[in-house]
PDB file with one MODEL, atoms N, CA, C and O in Angstrom:
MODEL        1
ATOM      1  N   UNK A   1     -12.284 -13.661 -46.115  1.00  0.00           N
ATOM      2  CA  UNK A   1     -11.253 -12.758 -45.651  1.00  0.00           C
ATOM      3  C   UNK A   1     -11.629 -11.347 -46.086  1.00  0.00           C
ATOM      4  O   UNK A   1     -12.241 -11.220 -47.147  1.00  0.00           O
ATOM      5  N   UNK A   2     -11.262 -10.096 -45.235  1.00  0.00           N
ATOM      6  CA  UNK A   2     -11.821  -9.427 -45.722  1.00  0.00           C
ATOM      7  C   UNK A   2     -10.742  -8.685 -46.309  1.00  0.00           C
ATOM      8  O   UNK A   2      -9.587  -8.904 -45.945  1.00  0.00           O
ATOM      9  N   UNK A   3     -11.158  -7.362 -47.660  1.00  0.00           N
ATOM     10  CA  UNK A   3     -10.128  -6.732 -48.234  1.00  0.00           C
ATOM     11  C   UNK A   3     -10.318  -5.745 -47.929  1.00  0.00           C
ATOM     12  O   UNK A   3     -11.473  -5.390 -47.692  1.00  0.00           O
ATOM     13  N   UNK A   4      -9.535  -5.117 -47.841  1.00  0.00           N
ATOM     14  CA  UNK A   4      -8.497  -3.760 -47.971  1.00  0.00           C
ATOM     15  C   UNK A   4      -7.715  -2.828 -48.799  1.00  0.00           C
ATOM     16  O   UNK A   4      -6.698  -3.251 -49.349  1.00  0.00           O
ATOM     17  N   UNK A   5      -7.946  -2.054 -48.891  1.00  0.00           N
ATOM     18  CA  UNK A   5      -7.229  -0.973 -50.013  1.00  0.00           C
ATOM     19  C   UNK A   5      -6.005   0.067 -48.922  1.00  0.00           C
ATOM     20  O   UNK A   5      -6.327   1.133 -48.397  1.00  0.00           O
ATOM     21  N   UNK A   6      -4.908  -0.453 -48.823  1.00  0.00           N
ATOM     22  CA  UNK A   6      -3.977   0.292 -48.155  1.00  0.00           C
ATOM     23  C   UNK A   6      -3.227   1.101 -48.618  1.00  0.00           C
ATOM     24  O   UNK A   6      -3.335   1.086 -49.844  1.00  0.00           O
ATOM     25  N   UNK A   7      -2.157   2.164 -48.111  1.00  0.00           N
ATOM     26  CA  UNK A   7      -1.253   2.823 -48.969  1.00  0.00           C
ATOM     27  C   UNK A   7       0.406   3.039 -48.291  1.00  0.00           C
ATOM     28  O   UNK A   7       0.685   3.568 -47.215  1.00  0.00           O
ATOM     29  N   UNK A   8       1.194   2.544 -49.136  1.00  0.00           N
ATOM     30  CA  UNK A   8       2.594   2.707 -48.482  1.00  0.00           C
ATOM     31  C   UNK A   8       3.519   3.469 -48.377  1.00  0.00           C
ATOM     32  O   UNK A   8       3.907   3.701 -49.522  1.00  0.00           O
ATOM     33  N   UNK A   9       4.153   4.042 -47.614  1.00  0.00           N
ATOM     34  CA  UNK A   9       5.785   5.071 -48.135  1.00  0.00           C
ATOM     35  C   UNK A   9       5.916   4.132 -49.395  1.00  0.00           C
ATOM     36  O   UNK A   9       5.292   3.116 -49.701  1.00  0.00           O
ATOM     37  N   UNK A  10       7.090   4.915 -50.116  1.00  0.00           N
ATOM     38  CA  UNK A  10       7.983   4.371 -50.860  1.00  0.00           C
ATOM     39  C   UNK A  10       8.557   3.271 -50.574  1.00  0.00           C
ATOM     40  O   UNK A  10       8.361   2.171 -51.090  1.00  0.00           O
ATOM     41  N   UNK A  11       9.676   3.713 -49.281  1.00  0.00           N
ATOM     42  CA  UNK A  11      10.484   2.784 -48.891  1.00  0.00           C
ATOM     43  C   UNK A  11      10.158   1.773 -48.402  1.00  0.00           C
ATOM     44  O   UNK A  11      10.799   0.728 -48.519  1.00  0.00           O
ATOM     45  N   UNK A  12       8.732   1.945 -47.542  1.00  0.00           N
ATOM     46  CA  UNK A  12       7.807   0.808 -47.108  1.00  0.00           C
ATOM     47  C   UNK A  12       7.326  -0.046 -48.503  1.00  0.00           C
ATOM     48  O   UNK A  12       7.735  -1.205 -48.573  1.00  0.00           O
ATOM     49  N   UNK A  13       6.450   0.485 -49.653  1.00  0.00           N
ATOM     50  CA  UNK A  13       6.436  -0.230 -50.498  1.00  0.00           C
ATOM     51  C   UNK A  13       7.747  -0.897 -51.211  1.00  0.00           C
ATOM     52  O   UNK A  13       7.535  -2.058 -51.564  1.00  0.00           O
ATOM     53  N   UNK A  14       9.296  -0.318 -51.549  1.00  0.00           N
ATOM     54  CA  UNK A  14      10.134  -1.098 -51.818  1.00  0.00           C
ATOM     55  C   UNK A  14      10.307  -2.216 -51.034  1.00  0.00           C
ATOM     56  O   UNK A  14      10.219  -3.225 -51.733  1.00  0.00           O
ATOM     57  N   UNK A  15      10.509  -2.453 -49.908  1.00  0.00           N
ATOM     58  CA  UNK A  15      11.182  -3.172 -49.281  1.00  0.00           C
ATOM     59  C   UNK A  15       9.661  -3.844 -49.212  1.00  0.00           C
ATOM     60  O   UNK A  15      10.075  -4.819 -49.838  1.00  0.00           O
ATOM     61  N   UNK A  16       8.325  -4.154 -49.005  1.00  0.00           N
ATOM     62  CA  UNK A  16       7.800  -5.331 -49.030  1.00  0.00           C
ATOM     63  C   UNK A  16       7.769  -5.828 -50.653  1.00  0.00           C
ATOM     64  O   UNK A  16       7.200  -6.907 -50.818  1.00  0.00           O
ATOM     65  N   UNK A  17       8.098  -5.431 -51.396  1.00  0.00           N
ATOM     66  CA  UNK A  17       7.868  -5.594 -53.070  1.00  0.00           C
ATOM     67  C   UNK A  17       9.443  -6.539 -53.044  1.00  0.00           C
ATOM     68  O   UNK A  17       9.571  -7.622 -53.614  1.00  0.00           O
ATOM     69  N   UNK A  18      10.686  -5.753 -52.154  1.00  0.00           N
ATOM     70  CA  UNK A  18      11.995  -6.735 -52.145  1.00  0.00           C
ATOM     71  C   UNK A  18      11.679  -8.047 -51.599  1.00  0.00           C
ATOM     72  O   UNK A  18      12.064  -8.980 -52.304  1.00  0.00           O
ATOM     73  N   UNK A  19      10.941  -8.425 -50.281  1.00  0.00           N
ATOM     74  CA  UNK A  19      10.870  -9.506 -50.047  1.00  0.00           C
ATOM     75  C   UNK A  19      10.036 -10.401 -50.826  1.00  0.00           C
ATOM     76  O   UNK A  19      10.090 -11.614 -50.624  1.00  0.00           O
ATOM     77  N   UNK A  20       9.358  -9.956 -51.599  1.00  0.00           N
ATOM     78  CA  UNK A  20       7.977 -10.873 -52.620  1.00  0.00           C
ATOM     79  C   UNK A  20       9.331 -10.884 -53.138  1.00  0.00           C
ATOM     80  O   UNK A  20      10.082 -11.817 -52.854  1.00  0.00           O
ATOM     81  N   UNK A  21       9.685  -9.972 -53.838  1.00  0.00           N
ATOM     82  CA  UNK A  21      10.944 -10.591 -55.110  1.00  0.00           C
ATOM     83  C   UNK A  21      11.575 -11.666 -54.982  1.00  0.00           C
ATOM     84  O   UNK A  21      11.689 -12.460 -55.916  1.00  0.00           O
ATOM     85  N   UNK A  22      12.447 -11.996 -52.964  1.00  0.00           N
ATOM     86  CA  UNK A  22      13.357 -12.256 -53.004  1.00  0.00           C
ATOM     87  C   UNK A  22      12.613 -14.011 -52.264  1.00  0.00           C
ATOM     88  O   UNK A  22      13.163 -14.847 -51.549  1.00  0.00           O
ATOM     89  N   UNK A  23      11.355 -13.976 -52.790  1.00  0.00           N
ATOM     90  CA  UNK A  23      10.660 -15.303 -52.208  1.00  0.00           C
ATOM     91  C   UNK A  23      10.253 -15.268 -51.164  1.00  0.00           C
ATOM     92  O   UNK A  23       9.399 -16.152 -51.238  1.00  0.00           O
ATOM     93  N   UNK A  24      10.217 -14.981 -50.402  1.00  0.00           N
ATOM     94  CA  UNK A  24      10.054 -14.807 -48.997  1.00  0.00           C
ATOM     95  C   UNK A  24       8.897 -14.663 -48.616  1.00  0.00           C
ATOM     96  O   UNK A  24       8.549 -15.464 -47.748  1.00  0.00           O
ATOM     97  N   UNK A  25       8.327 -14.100 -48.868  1.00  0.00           N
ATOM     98  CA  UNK A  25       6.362 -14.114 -49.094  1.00  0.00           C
ATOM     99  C   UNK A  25       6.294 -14.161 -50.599  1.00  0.00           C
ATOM    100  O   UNK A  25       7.026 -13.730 -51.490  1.00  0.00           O
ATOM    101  N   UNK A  26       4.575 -15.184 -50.560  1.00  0.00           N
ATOM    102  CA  UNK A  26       4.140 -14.946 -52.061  1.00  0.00           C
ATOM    103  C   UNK A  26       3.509 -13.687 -52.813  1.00  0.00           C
ATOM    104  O   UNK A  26       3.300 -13.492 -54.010  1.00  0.00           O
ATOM    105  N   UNK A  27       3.242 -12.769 -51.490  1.00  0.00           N
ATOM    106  CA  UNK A  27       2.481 -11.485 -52.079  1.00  0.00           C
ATOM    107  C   UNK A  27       3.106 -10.419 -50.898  1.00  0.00           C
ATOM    108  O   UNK A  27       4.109 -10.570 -50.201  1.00  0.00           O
ATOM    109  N   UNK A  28       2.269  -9.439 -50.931  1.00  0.00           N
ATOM    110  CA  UNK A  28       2.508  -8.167 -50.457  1.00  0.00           C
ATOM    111  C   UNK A  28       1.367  -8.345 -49.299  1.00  0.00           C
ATOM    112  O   UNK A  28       1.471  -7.635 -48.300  1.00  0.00           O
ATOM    113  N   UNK A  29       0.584  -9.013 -49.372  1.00  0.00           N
ATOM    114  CA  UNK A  29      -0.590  -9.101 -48.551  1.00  0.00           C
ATOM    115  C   UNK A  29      -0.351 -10.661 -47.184  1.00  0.00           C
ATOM    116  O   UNK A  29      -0.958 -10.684 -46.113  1.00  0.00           O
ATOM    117  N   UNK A  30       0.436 -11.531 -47.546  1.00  0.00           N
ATOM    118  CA  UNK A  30       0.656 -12.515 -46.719  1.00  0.00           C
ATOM    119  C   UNK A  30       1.985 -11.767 -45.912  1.00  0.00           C
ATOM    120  O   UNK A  30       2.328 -12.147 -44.793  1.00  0.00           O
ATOM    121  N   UNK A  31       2.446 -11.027 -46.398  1.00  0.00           N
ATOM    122  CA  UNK A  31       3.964 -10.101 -45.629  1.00  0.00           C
ATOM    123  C   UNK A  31       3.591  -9.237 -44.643  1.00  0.00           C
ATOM    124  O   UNK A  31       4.143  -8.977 -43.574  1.00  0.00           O
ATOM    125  N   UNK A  32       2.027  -8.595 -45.404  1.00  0.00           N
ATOM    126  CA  UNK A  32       1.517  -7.572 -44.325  1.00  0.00           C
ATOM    127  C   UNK A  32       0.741  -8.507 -43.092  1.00  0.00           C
ATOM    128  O   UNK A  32       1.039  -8.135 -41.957  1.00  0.00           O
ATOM    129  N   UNK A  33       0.024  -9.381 -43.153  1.00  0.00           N
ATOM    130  CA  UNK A  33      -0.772 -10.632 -42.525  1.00  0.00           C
ATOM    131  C   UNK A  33       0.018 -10.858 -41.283  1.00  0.00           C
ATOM    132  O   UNK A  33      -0.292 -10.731 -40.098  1.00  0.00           O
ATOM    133  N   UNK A  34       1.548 -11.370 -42.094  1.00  0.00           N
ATOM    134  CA  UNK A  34       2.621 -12.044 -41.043  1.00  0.00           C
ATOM    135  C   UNK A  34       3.092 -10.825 -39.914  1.00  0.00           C
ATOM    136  O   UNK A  34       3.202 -10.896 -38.690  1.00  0.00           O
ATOM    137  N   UNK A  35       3.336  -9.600 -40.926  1.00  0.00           N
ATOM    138  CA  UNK A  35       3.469  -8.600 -39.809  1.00  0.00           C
ATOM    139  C   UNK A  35       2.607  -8.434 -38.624  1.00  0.00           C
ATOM    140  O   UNK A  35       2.926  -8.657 -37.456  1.00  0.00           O
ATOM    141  N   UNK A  36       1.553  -8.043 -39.041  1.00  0.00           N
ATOM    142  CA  UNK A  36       0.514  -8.086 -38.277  1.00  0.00           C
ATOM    143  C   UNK A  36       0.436  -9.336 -37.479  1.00  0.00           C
ATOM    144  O   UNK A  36       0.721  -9.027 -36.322  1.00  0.00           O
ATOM    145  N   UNK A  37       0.220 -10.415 -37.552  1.00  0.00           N
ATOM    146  CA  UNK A  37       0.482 -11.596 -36.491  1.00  0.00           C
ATOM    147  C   UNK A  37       1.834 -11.543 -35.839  1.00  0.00           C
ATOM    148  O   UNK A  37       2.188 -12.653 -35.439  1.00  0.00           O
ATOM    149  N   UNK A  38       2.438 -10.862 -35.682  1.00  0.00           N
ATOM    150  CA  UNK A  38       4.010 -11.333 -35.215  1.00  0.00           C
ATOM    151  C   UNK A  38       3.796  -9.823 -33.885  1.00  0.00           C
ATOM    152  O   UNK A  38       4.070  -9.816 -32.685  1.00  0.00           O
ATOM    153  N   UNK A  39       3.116  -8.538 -34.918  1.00  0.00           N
ATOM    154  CA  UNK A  39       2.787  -7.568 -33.594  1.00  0.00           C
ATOM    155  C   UNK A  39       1.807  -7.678 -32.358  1.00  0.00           C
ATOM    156  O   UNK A  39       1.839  -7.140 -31.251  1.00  0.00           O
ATOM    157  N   UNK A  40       0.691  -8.803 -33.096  1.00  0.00           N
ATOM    158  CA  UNK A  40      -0.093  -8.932 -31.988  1.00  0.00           C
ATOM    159  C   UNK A  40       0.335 -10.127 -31.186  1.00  0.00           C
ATOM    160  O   UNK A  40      -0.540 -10.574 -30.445  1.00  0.00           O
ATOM    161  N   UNK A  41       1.499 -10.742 -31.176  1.00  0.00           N
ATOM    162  CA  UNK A  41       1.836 -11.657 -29.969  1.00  0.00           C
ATOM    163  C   UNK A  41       2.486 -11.357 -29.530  1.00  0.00           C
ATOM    164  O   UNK A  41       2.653 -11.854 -28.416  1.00  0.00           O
ATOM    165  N   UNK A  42       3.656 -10.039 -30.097  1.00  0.00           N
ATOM    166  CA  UNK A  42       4.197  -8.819 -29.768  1.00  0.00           C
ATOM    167  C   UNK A  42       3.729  -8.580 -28.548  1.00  0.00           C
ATOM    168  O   UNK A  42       4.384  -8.855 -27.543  1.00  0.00           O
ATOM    169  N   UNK A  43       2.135  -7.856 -28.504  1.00  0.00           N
ATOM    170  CA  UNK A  43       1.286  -7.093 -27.769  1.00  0.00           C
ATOM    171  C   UNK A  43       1.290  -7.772 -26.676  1.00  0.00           C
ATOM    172  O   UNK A  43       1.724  -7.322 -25.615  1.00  0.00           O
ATOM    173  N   UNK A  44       0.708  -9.164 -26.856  1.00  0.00           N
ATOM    174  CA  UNK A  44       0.543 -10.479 -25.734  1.00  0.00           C
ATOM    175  C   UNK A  44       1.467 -10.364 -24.774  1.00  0.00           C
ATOM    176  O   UNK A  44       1.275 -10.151 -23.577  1.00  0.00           O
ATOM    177  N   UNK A  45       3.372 -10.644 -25.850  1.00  0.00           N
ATOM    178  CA  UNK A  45       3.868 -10.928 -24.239  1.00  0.00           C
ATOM    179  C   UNK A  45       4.153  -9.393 -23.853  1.00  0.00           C
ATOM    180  O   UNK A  45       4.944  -9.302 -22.914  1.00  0.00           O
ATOM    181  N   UNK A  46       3.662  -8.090 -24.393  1.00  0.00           N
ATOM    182  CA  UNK A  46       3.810  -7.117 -23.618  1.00  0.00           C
ATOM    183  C   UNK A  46       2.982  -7.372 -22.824  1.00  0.00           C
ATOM    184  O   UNK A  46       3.522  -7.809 -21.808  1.00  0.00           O
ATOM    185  N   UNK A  47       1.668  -7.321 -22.724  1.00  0.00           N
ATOM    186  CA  UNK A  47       0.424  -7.183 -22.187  1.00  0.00           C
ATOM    187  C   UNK A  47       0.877  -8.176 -20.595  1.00  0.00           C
ATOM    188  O   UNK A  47       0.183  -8.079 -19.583  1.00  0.00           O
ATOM    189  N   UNK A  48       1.817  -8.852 -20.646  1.00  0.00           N
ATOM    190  CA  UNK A  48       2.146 -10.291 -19.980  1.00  0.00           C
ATOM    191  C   UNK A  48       2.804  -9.452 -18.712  1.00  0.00           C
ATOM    192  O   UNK A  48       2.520  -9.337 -17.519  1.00  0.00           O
ATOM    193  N   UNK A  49       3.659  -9.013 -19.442  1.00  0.00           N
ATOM    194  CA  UNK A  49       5.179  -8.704 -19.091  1.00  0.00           C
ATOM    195  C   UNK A  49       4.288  -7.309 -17.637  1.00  0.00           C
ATOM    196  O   UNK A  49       4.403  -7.336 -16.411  1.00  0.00           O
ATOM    197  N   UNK A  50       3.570  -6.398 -18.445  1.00  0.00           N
ATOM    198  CA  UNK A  50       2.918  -5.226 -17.701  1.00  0.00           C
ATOM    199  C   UNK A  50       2.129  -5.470 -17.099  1.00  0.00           C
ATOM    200  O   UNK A  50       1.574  -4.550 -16.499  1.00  0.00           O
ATOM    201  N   UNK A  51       1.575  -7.051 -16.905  1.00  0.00           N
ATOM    202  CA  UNK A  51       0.531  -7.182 -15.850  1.00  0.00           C
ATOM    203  C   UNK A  51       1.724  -7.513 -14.806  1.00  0.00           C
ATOM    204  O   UNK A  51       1.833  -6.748 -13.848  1.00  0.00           O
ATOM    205  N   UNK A  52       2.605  -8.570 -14.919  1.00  0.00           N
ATOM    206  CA  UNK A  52       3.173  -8.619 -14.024  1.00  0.00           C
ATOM    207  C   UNK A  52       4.006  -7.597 -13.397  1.00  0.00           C
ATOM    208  O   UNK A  52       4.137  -7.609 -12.174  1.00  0.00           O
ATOM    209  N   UNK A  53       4.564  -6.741 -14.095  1.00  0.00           N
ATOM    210  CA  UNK A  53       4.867  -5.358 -13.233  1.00  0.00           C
ATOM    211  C   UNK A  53       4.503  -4.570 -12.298  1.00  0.00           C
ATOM    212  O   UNK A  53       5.110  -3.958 -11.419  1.00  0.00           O
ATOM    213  N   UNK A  54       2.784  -4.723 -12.786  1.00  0.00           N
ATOM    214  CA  UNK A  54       1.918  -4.229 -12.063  1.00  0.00           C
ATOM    215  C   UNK A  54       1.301  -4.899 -10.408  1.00  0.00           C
ATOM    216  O   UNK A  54       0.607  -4.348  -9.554  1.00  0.00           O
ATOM    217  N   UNK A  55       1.772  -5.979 -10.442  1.00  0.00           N
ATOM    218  CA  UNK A  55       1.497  -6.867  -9.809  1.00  0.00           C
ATOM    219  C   UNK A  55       2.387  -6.572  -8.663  1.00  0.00           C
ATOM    220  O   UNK A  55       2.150  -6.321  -7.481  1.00  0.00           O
ATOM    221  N   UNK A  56       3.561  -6.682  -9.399  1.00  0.00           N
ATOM    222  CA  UNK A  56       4.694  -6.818  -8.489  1.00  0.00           C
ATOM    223  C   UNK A  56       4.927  -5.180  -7.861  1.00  0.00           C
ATOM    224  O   UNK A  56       5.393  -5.061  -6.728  1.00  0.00           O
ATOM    225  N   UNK A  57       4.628  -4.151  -8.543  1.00  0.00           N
ATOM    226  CA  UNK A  57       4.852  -3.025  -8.031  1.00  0.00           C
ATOM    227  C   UNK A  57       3.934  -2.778  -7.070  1.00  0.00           C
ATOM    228  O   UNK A  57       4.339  -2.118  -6.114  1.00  0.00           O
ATOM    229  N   UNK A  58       2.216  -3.314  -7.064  1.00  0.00           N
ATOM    230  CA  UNK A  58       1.183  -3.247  -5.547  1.00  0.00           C
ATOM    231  C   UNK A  58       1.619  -4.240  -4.875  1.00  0.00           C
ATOM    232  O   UNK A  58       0.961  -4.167  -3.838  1.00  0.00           O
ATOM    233  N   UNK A  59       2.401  -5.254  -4.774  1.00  0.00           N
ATOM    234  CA  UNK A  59       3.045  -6.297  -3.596  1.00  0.00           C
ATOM    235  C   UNK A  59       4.056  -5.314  -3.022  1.00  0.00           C
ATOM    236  O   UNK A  59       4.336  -6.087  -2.106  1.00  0.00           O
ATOM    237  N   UNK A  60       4.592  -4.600  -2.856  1.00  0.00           N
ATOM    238  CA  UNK A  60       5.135  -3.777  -1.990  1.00  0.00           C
ATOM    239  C   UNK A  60       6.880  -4.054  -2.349  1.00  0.00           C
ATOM    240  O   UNK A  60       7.424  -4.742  -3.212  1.00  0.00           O
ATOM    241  N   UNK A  61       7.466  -3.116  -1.185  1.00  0.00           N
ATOM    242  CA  UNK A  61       8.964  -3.434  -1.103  1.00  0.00           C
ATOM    243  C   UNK A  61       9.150  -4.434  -0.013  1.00  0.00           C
ATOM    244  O   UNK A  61       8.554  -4.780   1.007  1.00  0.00           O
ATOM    245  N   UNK A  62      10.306  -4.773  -0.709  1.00  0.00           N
ATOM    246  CA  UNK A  62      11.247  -6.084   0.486  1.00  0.00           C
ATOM    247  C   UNK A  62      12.586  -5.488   0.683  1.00  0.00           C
ATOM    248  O   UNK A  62      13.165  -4.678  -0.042  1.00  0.00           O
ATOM    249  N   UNK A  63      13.100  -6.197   2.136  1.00  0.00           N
ATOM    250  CA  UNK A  63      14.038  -6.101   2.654  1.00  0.00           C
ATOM    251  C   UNK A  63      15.314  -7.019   2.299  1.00  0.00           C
ATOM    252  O   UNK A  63      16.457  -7.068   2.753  1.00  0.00           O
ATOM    253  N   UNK A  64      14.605  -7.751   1.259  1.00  0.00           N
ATOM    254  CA  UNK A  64      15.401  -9.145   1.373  1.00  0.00           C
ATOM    255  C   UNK A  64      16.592  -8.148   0.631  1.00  0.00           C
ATOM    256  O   UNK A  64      16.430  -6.946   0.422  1.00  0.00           O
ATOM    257  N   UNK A  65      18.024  -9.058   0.226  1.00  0.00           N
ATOM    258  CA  UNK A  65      19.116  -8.183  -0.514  1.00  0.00           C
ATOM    259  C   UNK A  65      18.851  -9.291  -1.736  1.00  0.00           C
ATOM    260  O   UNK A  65      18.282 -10.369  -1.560  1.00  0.00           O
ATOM    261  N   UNK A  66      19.401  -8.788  -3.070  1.00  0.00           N
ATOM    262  CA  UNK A  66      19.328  -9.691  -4.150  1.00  0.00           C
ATOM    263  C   UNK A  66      19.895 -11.321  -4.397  1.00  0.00           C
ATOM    264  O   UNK A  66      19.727 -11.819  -5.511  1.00  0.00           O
ATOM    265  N   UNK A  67      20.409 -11.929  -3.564  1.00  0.00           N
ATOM    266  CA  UNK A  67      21.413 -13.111  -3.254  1.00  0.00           C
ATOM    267  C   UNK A  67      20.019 -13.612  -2.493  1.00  0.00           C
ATOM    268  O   UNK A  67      19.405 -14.611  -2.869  1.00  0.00           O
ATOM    269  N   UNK A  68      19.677 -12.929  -1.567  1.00  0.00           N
ATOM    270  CA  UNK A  68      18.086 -13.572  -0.999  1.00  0.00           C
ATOM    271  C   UNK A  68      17.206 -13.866  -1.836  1.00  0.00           C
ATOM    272  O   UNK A  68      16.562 -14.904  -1.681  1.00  0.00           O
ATOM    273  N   UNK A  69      17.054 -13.326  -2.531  1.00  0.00           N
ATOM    274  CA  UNK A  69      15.817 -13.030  -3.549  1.00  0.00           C
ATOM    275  C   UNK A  69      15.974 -14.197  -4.712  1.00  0.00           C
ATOM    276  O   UNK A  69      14.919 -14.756  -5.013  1.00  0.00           O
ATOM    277  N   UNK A  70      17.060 -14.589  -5.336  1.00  0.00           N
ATOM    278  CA  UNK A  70      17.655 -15.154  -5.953  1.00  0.00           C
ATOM    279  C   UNK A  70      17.546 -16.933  -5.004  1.00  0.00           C
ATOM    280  O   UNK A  70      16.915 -17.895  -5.443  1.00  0.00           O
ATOM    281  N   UNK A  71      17.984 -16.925  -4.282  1.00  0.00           N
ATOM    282  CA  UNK A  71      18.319 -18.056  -3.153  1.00  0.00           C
ATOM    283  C   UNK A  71      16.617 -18.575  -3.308  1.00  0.00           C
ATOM    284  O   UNK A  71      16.344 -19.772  -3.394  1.00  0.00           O
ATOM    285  N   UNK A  72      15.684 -17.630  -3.324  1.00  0.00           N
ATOM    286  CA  UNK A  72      14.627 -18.064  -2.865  1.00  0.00           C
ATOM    287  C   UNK A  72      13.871 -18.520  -3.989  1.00  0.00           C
ATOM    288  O   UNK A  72      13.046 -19.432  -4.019  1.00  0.00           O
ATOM    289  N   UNK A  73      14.329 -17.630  -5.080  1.00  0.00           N
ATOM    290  CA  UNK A  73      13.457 -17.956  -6.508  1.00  0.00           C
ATOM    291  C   UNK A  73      13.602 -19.443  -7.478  1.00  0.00           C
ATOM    292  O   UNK A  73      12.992 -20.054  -8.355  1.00  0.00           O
ATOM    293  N   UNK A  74      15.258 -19.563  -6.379  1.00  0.00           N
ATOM    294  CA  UNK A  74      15.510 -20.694  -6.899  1.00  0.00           C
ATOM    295  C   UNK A  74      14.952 -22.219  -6.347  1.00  0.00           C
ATOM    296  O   UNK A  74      14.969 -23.324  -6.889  1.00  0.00           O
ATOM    297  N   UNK A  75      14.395 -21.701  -4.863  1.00  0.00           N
ATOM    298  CA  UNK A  75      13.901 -22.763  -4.137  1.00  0.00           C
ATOM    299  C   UNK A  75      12.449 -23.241  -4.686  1.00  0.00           C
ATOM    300  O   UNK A  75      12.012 -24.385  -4.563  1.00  0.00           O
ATOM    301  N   UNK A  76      11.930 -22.401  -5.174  1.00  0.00           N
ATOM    302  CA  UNK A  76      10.544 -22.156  -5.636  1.00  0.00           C
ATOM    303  C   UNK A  76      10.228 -22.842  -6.987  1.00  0.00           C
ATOM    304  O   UNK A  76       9.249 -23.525  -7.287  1.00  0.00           O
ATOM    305  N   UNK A  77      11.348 -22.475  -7.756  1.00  0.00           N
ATOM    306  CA  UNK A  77      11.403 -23.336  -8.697  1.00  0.00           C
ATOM    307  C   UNK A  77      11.631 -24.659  -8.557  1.00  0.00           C
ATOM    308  O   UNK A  77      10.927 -25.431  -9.209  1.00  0.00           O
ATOM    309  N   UNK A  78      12.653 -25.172  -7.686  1.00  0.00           N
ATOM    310  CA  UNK A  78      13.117 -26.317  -7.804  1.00  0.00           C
ATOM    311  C   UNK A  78      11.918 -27.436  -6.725  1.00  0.00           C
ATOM    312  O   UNK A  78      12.028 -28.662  -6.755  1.00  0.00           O
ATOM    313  N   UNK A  79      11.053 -26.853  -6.018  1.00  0.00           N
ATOM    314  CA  UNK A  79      10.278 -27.347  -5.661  1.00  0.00           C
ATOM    315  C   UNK A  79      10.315 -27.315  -4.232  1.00  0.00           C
ATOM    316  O   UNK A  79       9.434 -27.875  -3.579  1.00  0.00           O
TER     317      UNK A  79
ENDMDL
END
């Protein structure tokens, strides 16, 4: 694993030093780890979310009204 020499606000260092206190992580370094894993799947379902936007914004406009759109999404699903 590799190390690191980081540096915190205050308030950033209190509050990860509160959760080691309060059990919750065993260190200051598995708190920062978890952060870090929780932003990069974060990223994922952004990354998800903005492809499909993108997708859907070069498929063009429809005429359908939202009760259509709905009617249909549901057909699609249900098979």
């Amino acid at each position: 694993m590799a190390r690191q020499s980081i540096s915190f606000t205050k308030p950033n260092d209190e509050w990860l030093k509160s959760q080691v206190d309060r059990e919750e992580y065993s260190s200051k370094s598995e708190l920062v780890n978890d952060l870090i894993r929780q932003a990069r799947k974060q990223q994922v379902q952004i990354d998800w979310i903005r492809t499909k936007l993108d997708k859907s914004e070069k498929s063009g406009f429809t005429e359908y009204t939202k009760e259509q759109i709905l009617i249909q999404s549901k057909s699609l699903l249900n098979g």
